[in-house]
C-alpha positions, 0 to 999 in steps of 0.5 A: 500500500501506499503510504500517500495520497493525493486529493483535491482541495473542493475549495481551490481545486489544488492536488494536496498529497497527504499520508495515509494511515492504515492503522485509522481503519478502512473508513476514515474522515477527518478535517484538514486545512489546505496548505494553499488556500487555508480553508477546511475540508473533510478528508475521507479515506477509504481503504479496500480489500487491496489496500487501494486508498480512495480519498476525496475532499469536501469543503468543510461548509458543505460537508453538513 
């Protein structure tokens, strides 16, 4: 498995790479700044039988 990543910001649409740690379990979410334009998003990681990670962001205003 890889141990990173990449999603899109939902905010300013800049690939962000990020680690992933697959102790945290096959389903993940968790709140992160972009380093680019400083808003938040919900990172979601899911993780699946092949240890394949899927990760995408939603705007932290949107995500509720």
């Amino acid at each position: 498995m890889n141990d990173e990543a990449i999603y899109i910001c939902d905010n300013c649409g800049e690939e962000i790479v990020v680690p992933i740690d697959p102790t945290g379990g096959s389903s993940q979410e968790y709140v992160e700044d972009c380093p680019v334009c400083c808003n938040p998003n919900v990172i979601h990681v899911e993780i699946d039988h092949d240890d394949v990670a899927r990760v995408w962001a939603v705007a932290e205003q949107d995500q509720y």
